[in-house]
C-alpha positions in Angstrom: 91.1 75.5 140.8 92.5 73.1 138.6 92.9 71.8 135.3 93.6 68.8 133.2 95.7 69.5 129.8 94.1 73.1 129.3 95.1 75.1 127.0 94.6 79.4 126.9 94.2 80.8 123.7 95.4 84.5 123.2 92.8 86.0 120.7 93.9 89.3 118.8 93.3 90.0 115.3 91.7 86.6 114.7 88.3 86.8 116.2 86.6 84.3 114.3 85.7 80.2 115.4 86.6 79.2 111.2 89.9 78.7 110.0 91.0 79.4 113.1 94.2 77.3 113.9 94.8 78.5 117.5 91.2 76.9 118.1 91.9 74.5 116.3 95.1 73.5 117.4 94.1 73.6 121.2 90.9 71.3 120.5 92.8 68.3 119.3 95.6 69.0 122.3 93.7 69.7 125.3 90.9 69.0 127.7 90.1 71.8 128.4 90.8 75.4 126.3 90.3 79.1 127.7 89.6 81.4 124.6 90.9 84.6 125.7 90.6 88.1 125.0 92.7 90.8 126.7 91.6 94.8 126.3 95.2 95.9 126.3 95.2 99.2 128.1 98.3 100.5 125.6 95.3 100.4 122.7 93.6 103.0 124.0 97.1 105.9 124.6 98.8 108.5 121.9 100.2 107.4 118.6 103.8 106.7 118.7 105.3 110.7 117.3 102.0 112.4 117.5 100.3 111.5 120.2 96.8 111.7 118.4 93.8 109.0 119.9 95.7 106.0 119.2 91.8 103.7 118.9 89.1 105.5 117.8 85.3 105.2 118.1 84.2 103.9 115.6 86.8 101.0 115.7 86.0 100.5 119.1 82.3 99.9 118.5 83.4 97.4 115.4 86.1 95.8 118.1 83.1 95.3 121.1 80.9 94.1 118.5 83.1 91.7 117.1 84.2 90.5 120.7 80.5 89.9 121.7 79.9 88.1 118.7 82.5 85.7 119.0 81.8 85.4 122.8 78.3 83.9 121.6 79.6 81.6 118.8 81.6 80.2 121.6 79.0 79.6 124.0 76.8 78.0 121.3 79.7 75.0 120.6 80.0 74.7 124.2 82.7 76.6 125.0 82.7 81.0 126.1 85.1 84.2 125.0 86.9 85.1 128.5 87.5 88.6 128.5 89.3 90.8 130.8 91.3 94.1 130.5 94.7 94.2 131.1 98.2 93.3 129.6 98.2 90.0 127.7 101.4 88.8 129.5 99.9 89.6 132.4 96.8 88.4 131.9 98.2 84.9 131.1 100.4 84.5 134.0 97.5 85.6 136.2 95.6 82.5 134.6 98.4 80.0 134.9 99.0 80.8 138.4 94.7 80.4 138.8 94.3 77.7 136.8 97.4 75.5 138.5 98.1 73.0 135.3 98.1 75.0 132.1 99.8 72.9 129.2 100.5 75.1 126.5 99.7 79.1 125.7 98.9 79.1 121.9 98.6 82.5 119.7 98.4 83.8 116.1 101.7 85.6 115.1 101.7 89.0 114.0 103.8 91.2 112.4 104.7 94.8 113.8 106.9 95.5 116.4 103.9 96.3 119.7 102.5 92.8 118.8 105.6 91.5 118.7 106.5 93.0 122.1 103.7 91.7 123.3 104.5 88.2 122.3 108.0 88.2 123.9 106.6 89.0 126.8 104.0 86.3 126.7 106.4 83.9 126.1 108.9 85.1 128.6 106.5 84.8 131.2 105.3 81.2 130.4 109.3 80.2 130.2 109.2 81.3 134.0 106.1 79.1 134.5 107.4 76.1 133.0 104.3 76.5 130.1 104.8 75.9 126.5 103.8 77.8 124.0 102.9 77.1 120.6 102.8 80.0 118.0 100.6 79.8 114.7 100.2 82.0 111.6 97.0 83.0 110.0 96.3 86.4 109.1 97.5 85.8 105.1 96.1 84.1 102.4 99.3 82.8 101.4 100.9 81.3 104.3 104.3 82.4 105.4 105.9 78.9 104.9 104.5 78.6 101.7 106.2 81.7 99.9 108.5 81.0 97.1 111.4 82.9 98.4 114.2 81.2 100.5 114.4 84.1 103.0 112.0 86.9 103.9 114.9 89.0 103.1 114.5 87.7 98.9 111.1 89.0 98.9 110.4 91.5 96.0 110.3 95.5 96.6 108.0 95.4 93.3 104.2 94.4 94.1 103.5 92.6 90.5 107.0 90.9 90.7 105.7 89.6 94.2 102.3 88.7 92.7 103.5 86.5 90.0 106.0 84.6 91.9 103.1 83.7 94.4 100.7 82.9 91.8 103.0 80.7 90.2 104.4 79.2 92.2 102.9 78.5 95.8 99.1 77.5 96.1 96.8 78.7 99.0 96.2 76.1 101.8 92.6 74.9 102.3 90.5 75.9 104.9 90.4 73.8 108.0 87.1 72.4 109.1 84.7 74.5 111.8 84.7 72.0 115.1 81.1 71.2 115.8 81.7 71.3 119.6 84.7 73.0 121.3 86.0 71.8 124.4 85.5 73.3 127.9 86.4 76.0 129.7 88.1 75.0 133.5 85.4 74.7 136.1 84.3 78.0 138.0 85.9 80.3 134.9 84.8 83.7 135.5 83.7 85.0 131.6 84.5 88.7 132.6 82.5 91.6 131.5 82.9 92.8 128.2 83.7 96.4 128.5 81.7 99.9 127.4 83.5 102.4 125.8 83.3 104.5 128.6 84.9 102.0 130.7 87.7 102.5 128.0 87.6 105.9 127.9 86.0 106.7 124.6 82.7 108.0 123.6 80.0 106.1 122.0 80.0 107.1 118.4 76.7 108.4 116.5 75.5 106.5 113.5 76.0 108.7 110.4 72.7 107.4 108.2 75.6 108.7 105.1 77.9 105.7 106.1 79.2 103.8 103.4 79.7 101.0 106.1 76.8 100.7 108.2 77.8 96.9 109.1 78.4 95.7 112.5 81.3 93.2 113.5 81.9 89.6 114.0 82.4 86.4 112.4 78.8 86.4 112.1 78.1 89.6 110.0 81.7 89.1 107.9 80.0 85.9 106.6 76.8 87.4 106.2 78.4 90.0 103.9 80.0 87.7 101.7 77.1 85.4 101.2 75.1 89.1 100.3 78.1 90.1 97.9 78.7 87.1 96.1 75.8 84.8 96.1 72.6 86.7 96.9 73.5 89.9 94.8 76.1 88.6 92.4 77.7 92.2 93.3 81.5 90.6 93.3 80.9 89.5 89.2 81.0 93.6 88.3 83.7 94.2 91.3 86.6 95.6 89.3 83.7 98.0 87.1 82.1 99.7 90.2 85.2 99.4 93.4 86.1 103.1 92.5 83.1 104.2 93.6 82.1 106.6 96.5 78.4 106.3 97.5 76.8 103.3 98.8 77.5 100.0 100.4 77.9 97.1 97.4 80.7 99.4 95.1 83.1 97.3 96.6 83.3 94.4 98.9 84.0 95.9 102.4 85.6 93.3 103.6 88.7 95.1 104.8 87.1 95.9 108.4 86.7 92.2 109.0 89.8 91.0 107.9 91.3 93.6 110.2 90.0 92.1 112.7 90.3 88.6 111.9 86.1 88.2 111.9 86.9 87.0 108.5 89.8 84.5 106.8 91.4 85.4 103.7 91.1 81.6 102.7 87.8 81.1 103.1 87.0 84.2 100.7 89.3 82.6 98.5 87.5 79.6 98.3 84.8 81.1 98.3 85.7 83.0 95.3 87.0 79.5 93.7 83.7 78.0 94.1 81.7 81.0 92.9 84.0 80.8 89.6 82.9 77.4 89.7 79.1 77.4 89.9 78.7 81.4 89.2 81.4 83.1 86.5 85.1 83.7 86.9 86.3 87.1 85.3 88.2 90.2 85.9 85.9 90.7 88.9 86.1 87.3 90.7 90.1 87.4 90.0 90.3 91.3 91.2 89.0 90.7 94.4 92.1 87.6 95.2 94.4 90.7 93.4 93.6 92.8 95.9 93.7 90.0 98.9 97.6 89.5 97.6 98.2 93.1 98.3 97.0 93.1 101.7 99.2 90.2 101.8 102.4 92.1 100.3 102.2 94.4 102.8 102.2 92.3 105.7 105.3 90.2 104.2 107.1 93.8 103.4 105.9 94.4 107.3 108.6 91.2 108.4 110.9 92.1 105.7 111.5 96.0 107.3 110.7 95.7 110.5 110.4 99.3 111.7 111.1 100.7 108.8 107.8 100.7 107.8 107.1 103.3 110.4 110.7 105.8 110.1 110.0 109.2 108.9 112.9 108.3 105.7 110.4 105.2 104.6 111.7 102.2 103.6 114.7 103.3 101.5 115.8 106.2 104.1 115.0 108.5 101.7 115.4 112.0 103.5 112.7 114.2 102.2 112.1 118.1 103.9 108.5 117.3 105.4 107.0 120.1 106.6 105.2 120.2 110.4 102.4 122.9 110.5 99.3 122.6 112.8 97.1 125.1 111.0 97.5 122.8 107.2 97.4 119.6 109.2 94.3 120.7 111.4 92.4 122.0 107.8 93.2 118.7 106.2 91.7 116.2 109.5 88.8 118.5 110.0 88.0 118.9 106.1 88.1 122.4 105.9 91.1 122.6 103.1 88.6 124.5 100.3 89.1 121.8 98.1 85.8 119.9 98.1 86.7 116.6 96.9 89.5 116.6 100.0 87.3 118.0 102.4 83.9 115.5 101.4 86.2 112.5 102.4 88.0 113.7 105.4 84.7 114.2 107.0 83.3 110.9 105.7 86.3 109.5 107.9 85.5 111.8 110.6 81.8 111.0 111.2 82.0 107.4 109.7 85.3 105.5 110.4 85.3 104.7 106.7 86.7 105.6 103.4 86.8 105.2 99.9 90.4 103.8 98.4 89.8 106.4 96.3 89.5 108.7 98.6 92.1 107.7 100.8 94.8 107.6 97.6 93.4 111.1 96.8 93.3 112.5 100.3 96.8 111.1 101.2 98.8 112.6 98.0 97.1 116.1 99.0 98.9 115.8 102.4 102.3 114.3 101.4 102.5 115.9 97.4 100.2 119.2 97.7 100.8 120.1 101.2 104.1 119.1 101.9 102.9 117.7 105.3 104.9 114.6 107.5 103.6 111.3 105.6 103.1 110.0 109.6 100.7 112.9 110.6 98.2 111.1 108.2 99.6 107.6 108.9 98.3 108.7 112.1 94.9 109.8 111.8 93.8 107.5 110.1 95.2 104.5 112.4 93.2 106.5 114.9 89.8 107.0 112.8 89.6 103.9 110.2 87.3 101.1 111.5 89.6 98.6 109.0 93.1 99.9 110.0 95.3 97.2 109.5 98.9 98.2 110.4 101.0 97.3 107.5 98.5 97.8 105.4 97.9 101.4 106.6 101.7 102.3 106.7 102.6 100.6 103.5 99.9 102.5 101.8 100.9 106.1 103.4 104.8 105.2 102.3 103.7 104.2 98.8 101.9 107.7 98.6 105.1 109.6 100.2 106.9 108.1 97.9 109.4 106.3 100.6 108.3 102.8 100.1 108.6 100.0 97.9 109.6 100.5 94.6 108.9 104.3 94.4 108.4 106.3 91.4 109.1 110.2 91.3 106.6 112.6 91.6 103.3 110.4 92.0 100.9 112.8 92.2 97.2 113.0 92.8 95.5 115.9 90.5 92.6 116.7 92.7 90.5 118.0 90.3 90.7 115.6 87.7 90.3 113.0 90.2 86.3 114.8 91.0 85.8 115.3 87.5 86.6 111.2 86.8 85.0 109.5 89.7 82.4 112.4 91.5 81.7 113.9 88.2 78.3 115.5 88.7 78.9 116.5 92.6 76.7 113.9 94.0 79.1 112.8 96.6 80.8 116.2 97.6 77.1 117.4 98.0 76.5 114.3 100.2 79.5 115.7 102.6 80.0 119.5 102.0 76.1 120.1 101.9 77.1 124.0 102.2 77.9 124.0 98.5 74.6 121.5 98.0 73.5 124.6 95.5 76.0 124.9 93.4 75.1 123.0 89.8 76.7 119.6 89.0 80.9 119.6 88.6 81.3 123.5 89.3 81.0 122.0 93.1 84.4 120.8 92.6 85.9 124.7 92.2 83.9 127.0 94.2 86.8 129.4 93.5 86.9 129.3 90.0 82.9 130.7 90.2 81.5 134.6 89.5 80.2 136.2 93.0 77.1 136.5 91.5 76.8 132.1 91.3 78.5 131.7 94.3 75.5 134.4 96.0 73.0 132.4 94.0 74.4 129.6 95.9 73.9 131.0 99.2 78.0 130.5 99.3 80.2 133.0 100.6 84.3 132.1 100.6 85.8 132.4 103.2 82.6 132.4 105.5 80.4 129.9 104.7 82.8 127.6 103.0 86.8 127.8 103.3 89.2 129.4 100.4 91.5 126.8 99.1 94.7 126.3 101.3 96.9 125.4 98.3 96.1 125.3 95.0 98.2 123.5 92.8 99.3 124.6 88.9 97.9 121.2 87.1 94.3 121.7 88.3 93.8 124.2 86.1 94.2 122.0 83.2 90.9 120.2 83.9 88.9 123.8 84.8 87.7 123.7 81.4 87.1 120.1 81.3 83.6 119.8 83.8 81.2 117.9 82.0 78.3 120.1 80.1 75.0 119.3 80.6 75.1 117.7 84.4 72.0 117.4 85.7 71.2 119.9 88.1 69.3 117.7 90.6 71.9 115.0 91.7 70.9 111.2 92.4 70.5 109.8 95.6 71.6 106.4 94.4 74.8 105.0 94.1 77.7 106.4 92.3 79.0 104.6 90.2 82.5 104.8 88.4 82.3 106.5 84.7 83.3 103.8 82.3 86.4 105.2 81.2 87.6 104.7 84.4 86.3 101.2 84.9 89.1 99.5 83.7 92.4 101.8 85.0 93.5 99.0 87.2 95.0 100.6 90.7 97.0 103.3 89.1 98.3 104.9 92.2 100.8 102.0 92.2 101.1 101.3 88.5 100.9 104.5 86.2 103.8 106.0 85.4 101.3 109.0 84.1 102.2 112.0 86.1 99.0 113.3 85.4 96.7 111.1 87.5 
């Protein structure tokens, strides 16, 4: 078999046909381009120190989904997704070798040190085969030539700092134009089968009806959701009021498992955004959801900046701090089973959905590090394994912010877990949703089964300790809010969606701001 000028195209976290310059590239340089997408058998091991399920189900399901997706984007501009499992580098030189005149390998660049590996290797193997390669970036909004520090090495350990200076001074690039037609694939090029999960070792996962993401992936659904947040529901102009919620699909934009993935460009929501400001309204809301876009940029940037840092048990300042390693806490805490409702309603959320709150993951993640005392990594870990939308630097940056080991850390950042219930789950509805054996117990008392006579907990059809754990840990500012439950909370909850109390609308993302201790 042979080929004329073709060009392979390495797809990872970029699974998407817009603003795709690997695609994009390789159409204006070659005859012929082989789109290509490797099941790298090292996804689907242990975790690096824990050895927990390194890709989980639910993730898989979004990753197949996304893959088949973009497999028939591609066939409908001409072109087709060739899939095969196996190591990229060795995928690629199989091809070069098959193929007999590949031009040029072209990839996205990414940032952590297993992707990086992986493009060594790539690119050690095409030096042997006399191939070029040609490397591109796209996974940030703002691109990485465009920031306005001289060095990677000048960029800020302070997220606002970082904000400013970007928002000031670089600007973000436009999207490039969706080819109507894509070039070729070589003649007689075997598509491959996309795998199962069993052929991948992993079981099918059951669709929770609960699921605050019932989406599917690929390019296709990513744009459908945005079109349904911002200009069929209007849902992104009251963003900033309603992302702290818990229940439902529109409190916030879920994006995140797109953009994981690459189903979706930060740019084109950007511009997006821009040209709903234009012809819509630009607010706090509009501009909230670029704020948060910037973070996810941040921590890919701080991701170059440390290297493997990011992933070191002493963080990013090498902060030695006496974590503690116990199976029993650790296995209460991933199984929710810790006692403390609002804790154990989003750890099984995770568990049976793949998805979580921010909320709930800033809450659930101080518990660990702050109230337990537990490795920072354990719950790096689990949730790299269980979060349909884990995004590596985002992930780690977020656990090393809440351990207190990352950038610009403040002392003693702590979650209180039972003022965090009262403020955002304040009548029970979403710890009844999850911990349906307290379902009887009225309005916020769900939130301190402990703190009840025996005579409501048996009215309750609740006994501690049997039907429903004692607390693992309690901590000494909880009690502080015990008296603070609001009176009068309906004792039949809604089934709609929570939505965040309006003194809380407007508290900005305090886990990385307040210098409150009393969160």
């Amino acid at each position: 078999m042979s080929a004329s000028r073709t060009v392979i195209c390495l797809l990872r976290n970029d699974l998407r046909l817009h603003d795709n310059e690997v695609l994009h590239w390789a159409q204006r340089n070659a005859e012929r381009i082989v789109p290509l997408y490797c099941f790298d058998p090292r996804h689907y091991v242990g975790t690096y120190n824990f050895n927990l399920p390194k890709t989980g189900p639910f993730r898989l399901r979004f990753l197949l989904e996304s893959v088949r997706d973009l497999r028939n984007t591609l066939l409908s501009k001409g072109s087709n997704l060739v899939v095969r499992k196996g190591k990229p580098e060795e995928v690629v030189a199989d091809l070069i070798k098959q193929l007999g005149s590949v031009s040029s390998v072209a990839f996205h660049e990414e940032v952590a040190s297993e992707e990086l590996n992986v493009e060594k290797k790539v690119k050690e193997v095409c030096a042997q085969l006399n191939v070029k390669v040609h490397t591109c970036w796209g996974s940030t909004l703002f691109h990485r030539e465009d920031l306005p520090f001289h060095h990677i090495s000048r960029l800020p350990d302070v997220y606002t700092e970082f904000r400013k200076t970007v928002e000031s001074q670089s600007r973000v690039r436009p999207v490039l134009l969706t080819p109507e037609r894509l070039n070729p694939l070589p003649p007689g090029m075997e598509e491959g089968a996309i795998p199962t999960a069993e052929d991948l070792q992993q079981t099918e996962p059951v669709t929770d009806p609960r699921s605050a993401f019932p989406c599917t992936g690929g390019e296709s659904s990513a744009l459908a959701r945005l079109k349904h947040y911002f200009w069929d529901t209007d849902a992104v102009a009251t963003y900033k009021e309603t992302r702290n919620g818990l229940i439902g699909v529109d409190y916030s934009t879920k994006f995140s498992p797109w953009l994981a993935l690459g189903c979706i460009s930060p740019r084109y929501i950007y511009h997006q955004i821009k040209k709903y400001e234009r012809e819509r309204t630009a607010n706090q809301s509009t501009y909230w959801v670029i704020f948060e876009l910037l973070w996810r940029d941040y921590f890919k940037f701080v991701g170059i900046k440390y290297g493997n840092k990011m992933f070191q048990v002493k963080g990013l300042q090498g902060k030695s701090v006496p974590w503690k390693m116990d199976t029993k806490l650790f296995d209460a805490w991933k199984e929710g089973r810790t006692g403390v409702p609002f804790v154990d309603a989003n750890m099984r959320e995770l568990a049976l959905t793949g998805f979580m709150s921010n909320r709930g993951r800033q809450n659930v993640a101080s518990f660990l590090t702050k109230d337990l005392g537990l490795d920072w990594r354990l719950g790096a870990e689990w949730f790299e394994y269980l979060l349909i939308d884990h995004d590596v630097c985002s992930n780690y940056g977020n656990w090393l912010y809440s351990a207190g080991i990352g950038n610009d850390p403040r002392e003693n950042r702590k979650f209180n877990m039972i003022k965090q219930a009262l403020d955002y789950d304040n009548n029970g509805e979403y710890v009844c949703r999850w911990v349906p054996e307290l379902g009887a117990i009225r309005g916020a008392d769900i939130h301190t089964p402990w703190n009840l006579s025996s005579a409501t907990l048996s009215h309750s059809g609740v006994s501690l300790g049997e039907t429903y754990p004692n607390p693992i840990v309690t901590a000494p500012e909880w009690s502080r809010h015990f008296s603070k439950k609001p009176v009068g909370v309906l004792e039949k909850r809604e089934k709609g969606p929570s939505h965040t109390p309006k003194q809380h609308r407007d508290k900005g993302i305090d886990f990385y701001f307040s210098r409150s201790k009393n969160l």
